[in-house]
C-alpha positions in Angstrom: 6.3 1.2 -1.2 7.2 -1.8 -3.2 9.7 -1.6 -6.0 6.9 -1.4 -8.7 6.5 2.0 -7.2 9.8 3.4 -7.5 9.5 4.0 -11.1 9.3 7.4 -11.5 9.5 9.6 -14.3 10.0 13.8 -14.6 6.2 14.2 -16.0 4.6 12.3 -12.7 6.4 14.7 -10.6 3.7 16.5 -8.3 4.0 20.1 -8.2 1.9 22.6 -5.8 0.9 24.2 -8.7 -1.9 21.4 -9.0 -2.0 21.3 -5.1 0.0 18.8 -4.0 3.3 17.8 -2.3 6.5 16.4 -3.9 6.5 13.5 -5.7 5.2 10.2 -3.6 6.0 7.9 -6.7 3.7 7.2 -9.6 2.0 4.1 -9.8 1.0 2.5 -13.2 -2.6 0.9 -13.4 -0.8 -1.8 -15.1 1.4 -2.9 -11.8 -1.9 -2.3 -9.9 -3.3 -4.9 -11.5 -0.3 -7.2 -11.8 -0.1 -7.0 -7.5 -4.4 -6.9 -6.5 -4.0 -10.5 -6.6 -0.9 -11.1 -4.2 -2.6 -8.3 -2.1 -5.7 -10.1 -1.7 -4.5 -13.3 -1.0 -2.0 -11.4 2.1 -4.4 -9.3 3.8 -5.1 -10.4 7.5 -8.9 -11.9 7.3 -8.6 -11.8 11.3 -9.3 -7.9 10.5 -12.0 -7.9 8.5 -13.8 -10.1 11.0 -13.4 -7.5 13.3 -14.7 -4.5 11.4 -17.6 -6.3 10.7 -18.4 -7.1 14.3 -17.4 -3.4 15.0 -19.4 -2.3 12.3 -22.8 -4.3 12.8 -25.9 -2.5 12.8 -24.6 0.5 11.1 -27.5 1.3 8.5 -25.1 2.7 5.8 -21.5 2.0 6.0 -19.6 4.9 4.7 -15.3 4.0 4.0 -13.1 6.3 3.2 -10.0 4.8 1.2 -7.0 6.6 0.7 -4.9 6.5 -1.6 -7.0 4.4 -3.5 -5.1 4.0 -6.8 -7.8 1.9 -9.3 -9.7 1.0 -6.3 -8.6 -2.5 -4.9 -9.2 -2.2 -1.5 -12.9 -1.5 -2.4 -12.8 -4.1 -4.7 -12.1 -6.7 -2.0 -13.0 -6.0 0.9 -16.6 -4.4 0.1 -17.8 -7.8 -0.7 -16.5 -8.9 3.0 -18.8 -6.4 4.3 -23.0 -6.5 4.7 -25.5 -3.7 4.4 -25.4 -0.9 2.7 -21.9 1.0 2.3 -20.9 3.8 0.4 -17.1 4.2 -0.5 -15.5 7.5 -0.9 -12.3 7.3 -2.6 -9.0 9.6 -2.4 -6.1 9.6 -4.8 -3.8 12.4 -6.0 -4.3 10.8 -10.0 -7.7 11.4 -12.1 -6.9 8.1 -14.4 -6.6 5.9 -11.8 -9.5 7.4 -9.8 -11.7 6.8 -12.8 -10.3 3.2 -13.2 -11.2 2.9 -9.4 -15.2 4.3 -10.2 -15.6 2.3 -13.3 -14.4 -0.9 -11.7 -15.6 -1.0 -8.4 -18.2 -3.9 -7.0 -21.8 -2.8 -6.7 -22.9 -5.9 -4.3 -21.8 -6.0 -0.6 -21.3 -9.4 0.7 -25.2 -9.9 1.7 -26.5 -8.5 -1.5 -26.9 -4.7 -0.3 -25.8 -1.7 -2.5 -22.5 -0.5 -2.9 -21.6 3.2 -4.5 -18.7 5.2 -4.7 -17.6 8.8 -5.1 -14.0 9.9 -5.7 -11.8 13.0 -4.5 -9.0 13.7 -6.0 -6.8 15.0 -2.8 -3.3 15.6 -2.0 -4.0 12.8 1.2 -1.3 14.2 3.2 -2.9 17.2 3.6 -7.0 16.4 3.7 -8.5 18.8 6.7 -10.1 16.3 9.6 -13.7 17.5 7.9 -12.8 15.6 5.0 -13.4 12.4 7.5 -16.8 13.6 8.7 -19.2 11.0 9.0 -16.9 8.0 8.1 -17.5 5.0 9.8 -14.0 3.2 8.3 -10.8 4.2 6.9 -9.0 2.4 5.2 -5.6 2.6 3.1 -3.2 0.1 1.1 0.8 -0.1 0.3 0.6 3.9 1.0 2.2 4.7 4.6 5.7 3.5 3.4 5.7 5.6 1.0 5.1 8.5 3.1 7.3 11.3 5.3 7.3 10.6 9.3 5.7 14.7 9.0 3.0 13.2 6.5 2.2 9.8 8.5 1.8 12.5 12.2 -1.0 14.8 9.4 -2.8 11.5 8.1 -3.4 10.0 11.6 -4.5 13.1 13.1 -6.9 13.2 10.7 -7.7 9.4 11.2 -8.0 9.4 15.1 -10.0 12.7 15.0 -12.3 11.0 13.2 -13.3 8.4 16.1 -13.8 5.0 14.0 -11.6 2.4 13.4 -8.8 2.5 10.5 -7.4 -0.6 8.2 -4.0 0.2 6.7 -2.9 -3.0 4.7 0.4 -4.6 2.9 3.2 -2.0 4.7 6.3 -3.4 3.7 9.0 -3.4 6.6 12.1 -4.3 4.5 12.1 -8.2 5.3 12.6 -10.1 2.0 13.4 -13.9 1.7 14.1 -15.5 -2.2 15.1 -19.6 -2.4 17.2 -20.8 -3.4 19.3 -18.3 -1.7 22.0 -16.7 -2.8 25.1 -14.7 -1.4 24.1 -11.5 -3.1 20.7 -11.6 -1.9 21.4 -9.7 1.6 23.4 -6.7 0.0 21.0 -6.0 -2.6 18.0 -6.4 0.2 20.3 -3.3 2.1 20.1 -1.2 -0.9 17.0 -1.7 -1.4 15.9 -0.4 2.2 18.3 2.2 1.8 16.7 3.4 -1.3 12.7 3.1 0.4 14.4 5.4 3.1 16.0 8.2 0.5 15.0 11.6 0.4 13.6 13.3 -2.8 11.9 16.4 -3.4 13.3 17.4 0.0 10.8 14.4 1.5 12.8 12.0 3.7 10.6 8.7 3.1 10.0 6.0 5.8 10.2 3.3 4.3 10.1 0.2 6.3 10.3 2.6 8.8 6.7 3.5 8.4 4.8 0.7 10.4 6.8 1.7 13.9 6.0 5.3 13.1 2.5 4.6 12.2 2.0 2.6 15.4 3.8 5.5 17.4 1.6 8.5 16.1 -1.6 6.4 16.9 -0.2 5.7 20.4 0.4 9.2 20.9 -3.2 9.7 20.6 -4.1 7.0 22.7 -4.9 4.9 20.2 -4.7 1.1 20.3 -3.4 -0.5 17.0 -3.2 -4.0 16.2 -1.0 -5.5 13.7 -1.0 -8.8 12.2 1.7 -10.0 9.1 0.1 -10.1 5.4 3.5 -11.4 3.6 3.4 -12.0 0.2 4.7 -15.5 -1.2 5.2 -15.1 -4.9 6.7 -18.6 -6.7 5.6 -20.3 -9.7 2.0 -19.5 -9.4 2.6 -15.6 -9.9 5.8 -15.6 -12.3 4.7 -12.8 -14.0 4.5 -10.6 -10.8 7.7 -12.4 -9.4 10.0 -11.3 -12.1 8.4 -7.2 -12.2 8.9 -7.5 -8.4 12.4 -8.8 -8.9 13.4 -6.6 -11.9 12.2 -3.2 -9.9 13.8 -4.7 -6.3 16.9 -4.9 -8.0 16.7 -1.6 -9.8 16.2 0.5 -7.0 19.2 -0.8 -5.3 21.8 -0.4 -7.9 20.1 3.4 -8.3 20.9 3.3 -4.6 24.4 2.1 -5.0 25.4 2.2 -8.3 28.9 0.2 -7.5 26.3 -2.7 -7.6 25.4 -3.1 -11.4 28.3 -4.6 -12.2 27.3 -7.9 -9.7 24.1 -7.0 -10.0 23.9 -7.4 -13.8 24.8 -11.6 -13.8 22.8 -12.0 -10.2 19.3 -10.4 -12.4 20.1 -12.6 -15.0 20.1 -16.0 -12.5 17.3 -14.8 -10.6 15.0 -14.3 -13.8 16.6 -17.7 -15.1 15.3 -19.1 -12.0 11.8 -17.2 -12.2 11.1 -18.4 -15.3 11.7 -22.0 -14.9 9.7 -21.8 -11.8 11.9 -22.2 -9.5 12.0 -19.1 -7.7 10.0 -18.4 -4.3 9.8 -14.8 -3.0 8.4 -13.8 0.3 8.3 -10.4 0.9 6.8 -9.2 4.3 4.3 -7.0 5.1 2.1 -6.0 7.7 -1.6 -5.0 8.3 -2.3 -2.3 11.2 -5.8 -1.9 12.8 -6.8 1.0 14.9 -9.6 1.8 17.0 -11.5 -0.9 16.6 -12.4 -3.4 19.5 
């Protein structure tokens, strides 16, 4: 989860009245949009090389995406892909679903046809049928936002299905601003403590999600390759450095509210800095790739 994420109000709460768990964290299509870009440029190409060797020869591709927000995973990597593929997309929110249908690429990368269906699913929960016939799965900034109980349900579900499984930009609580600065390492700690909180009666993972991830595939006897996709915001992405920064900091002084006082004149040097260009952020992530030689 990144700290665009943590903003979450009473309404987005998830209730089992409309079949799902407890809240996972809204997302806005607005910071969607503001991060495809940073995503894009981080994912691991290594791993889309190898899906397509893996996946050559298959006369329709089907990919199921989940926890596909408005859709950027489809967005980028279906033009990576050739032949034919059809993309079945999961997300607890109908807005964003639609966003993800109405905005999705038609053309894979040699010209074939692209469709899409959506399912709005409560992922944590989808029965292995759901997976039936998929040739890829594939997620995105999802698994660290999960519970170690949801992560052991979801990759059940993945490894049952027998074909590999991309699972891009998990964050793993590794973030490096310059020019430095002495409060940086607290407010990183808070930070981490607040991805690992519990809400809803969910204990999340936080950067803890990658090792579980690995561990519940392994358990399965599943190989999973990783590779880093860091993002390195600076002058070039201002607009997404400063959002980043503004909801980084936030969480942490929700976390440990003793902080705002400090925290109040380090935001205001920080955004100083981001706005005059002079502040780099790299925040590291990591791709996973399972089941696929």
């Amino acid at each position: 989860m990144t700290s665009g994420e943590v903003r979450m109000t009473e309404e987005a709460r998830m209730t089992e009245e409309a079949g799902m768990t407890e809240e996972i964290g809204r997302v806005s299509a607005a910071w969607l949009g503001l991060r495809e870009p940073a995503d894009a440029a981080a994912r691991a190409p290594e791993f889309v090389e190898r899906v397509r060797r893996h996946l050559a020869g298959t006369p329709r591709t089907v990919v199921h995406d989940l926890g596909s927000g408005t859709g950027s995973m489809g967005r980028w990597l279906a033009p990576r892909l050739p032949g034919p593929q059809h993309w079945v997309m999961y997300d607890r929110d109908a807005d964003l679903l639609e966003h993800a249908r109405a905005e999705m690429v038609h053309t894979a990368a040699d010209g074939a046809p692209v469709t899409v269906e959506t399912r709005q699913r409560d992922i944590t929960r989808l029965p292995a049928d759901d997976l039936t016939g998929a040739d890829l799965v594939t997620a995105s900034a999802l698994f660290d936002m999960l519970t170690a109980e949801e992560i052991e349900r979801i990759v059940a579900v993945c490894a049952a299905a027998g074909c590999p499984t991309l699972l891009t930009i998990s964050v793993i609580g590794r973030v490096t601003l310059t020019p430095p600065d002495p409060l940086d390492a607290e407010i990183a700690e808070a930070f981490n403590a607040h991805q690992r909180r519990t809400v809803g009666g969910r204990t999340l993972l936080g950067p803890d999600a990658v090792e579980a991830t690995i561990e519940a595939f392994g358990r399965r006897g599943v190989e999973v390759l990783v590779r880093p996709s860091h993002w390195r915001l600076g002058a070039d992405r201002a607009d997404l450095t400063a959002e980043w920064f503004e909801g980084w900091l936030g969480a942490a002084a929700e976390q440990r509210p003793e902080l705002t006082g400090r925290a109040t004149a380090y935001a205001q040097r920080r955004l100083a800095d981001a706005a005059a260009g002079r502040l780099g952020v790299v925040v590291e992530h990591l791709d996973l790739l399972a089941n696929c030689e």
